[in-house]
C-alpha positions in Angstrom: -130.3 148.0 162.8 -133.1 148.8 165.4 -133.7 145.2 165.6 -130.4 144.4 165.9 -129.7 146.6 168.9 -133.2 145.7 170.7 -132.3 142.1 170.5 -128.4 142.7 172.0 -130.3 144.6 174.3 -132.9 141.7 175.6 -129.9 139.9 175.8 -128.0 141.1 178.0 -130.4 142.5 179.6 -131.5 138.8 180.2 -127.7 138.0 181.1 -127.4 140.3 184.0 -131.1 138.8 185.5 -129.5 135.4 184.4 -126.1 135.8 186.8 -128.5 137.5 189.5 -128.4 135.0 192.8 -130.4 135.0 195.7 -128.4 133.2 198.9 -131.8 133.0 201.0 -132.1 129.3 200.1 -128.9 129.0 202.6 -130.5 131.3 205.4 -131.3 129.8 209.3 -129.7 127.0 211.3 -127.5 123.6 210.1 -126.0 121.0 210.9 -123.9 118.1 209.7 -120.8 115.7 210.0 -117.4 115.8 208.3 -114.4 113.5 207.7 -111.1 115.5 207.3 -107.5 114.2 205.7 -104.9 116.2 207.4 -100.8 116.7 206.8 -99.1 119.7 207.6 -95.7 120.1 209.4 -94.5 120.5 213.0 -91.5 122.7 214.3 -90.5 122.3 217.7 -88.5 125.8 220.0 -85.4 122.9 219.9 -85.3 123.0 216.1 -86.9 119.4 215.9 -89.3 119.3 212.7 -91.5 116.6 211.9 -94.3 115.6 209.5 -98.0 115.2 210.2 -100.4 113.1 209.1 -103.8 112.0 210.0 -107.3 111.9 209.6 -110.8 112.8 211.6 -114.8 112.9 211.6 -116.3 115.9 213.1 -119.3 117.2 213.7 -120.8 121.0 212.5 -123.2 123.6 213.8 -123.4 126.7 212.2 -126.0 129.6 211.4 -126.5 131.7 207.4 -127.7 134.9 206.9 -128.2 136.5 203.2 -128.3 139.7 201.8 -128.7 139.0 198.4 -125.8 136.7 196.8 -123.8 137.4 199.9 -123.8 134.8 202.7 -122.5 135.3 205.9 -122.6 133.3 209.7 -120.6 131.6 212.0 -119.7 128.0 212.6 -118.6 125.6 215.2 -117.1 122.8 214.7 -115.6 119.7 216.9 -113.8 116.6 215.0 -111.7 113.6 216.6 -108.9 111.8 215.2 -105.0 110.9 215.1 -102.9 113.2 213.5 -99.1 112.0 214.0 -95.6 113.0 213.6 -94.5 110.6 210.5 -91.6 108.3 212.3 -92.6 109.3 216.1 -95.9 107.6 217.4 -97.3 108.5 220.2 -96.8 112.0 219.3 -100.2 113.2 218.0 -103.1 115.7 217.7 -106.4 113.8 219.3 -108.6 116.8 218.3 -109.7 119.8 217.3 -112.4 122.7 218.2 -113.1 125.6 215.6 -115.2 128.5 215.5 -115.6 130.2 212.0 -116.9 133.1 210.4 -118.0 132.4 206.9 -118.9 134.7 204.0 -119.7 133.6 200.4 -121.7 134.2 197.5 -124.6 132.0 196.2 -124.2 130.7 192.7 -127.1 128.6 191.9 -127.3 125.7 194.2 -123.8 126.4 195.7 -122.4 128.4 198.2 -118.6 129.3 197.5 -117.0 130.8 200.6 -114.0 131.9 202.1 -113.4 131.2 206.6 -111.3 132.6 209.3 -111.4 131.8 212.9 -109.8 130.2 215.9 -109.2 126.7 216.3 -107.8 125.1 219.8 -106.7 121.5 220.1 -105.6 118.0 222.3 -102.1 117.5 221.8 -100.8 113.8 223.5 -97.4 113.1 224.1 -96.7 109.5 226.0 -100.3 109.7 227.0 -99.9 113.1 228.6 -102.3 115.5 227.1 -101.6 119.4 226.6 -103.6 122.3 225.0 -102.7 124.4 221.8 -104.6 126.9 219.7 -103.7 129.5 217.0 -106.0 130.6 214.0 -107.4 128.8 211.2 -108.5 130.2 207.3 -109.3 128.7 204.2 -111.8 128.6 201.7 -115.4 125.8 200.9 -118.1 125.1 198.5 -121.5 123.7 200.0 -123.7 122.6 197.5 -127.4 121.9 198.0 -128.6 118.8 196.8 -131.9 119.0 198.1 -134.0 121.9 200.0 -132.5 120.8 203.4 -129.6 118.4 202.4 -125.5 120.4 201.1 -122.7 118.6 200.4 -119.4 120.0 200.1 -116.1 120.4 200.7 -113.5 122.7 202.4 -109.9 123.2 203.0 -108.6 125.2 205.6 -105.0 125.8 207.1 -104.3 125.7 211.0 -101.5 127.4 212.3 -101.0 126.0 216.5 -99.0 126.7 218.9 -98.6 124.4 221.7 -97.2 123.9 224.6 -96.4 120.7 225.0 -94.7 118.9 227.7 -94.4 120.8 231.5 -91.2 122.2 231.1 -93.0 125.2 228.8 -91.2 123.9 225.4 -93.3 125.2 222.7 -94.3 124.0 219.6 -95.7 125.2 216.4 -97.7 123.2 213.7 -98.9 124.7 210.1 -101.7 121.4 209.4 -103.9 121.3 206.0 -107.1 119.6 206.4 -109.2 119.0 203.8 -112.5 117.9 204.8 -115.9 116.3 203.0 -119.2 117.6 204.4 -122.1 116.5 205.2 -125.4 118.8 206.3 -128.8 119.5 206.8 -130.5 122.7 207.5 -132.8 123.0 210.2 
């Protein structure tokens, strides 16, 4: 019975040291590119509504900090691209600029995390360009394939308002993106 108890004992004991993580293998300074898929829908103050549909590459600049599992940091990122009104060309997102705060927790190799920020955008119309912004959230999982090298991937939602042409008509797009990520840390 002793025996029995001592070994149920190692083991779990061994368990809990087991699922113990240490997120200092994501700590300093990285960088990185992207390539994004985005759809998402687009509401006009006249009660027009359109799809959207596009893609982009970006690029990524962000700093980690661990405490433990936990991993936390900012972001910036910048990608370019066409994301359209399904059936209206010409009416399109050209880009978008995000900064993110990031926390997740270190699992092994990967990094699962959750982000929230503020994003800002190009929005042309007839080759007039206008400004929108709003907030962004989602959630990623970086995984390091070598010391210095992640992969991942991450979807986040952007909600924008815009306005978009000069008689202050407003707009207001929900927009998925999911993006594939490439980085290095510095």
């Amino acid at each position: 019975m002793n025996i029995l108890f001592t070994s149920i004992a190692a083991l779990a004991l061994t368990g809990t040291v087991a699922l113990a993580q240490d997120g200092s293998a994501w700590d300093g300074a990285y960088g990185g590119v992207t390539a994004s898929s985005h759809s998402g829908d687009m509401l006009y103050d006249d009660g027009g509504a359109f799809d959207l549909d596009g893609n982009s590459v970006g690029l990524i600049l962000g700093y980690n900090r661990s405490s433990g599992a936990l991993v936390y940091g900012g972001e910036l990122s910048y990608s370019d691209g066409d994301v359209e009104e399904v059936g209206n060309p010409g009416f399109l997102f050209t880009s978008f600029l995000d900064v993110k705060a990031r926390v997740g927790y270190a699992a092994g190799n990967a990094l699962i995390y959750g982000t929230i920020g503020a994003t800002s955008s190009r929005w042309t119309e007839s080759d007039e360009s206008f400004g929108g912004h709003g907030l962004l959230y989602g959630v990623g999982v970086d995984y390091l394939v070598s010391p210095t090298i992640f992969l991942g991937g991450e979807y986040v939602i952007r909600d924008i308002e815009n306005d978009w042409n000069t008689d202050g008509d407003t707009l207001d797009a929900d927009l998925g993106s999911l993006s594939l990520r490439l980085g290095m840390k510095f």
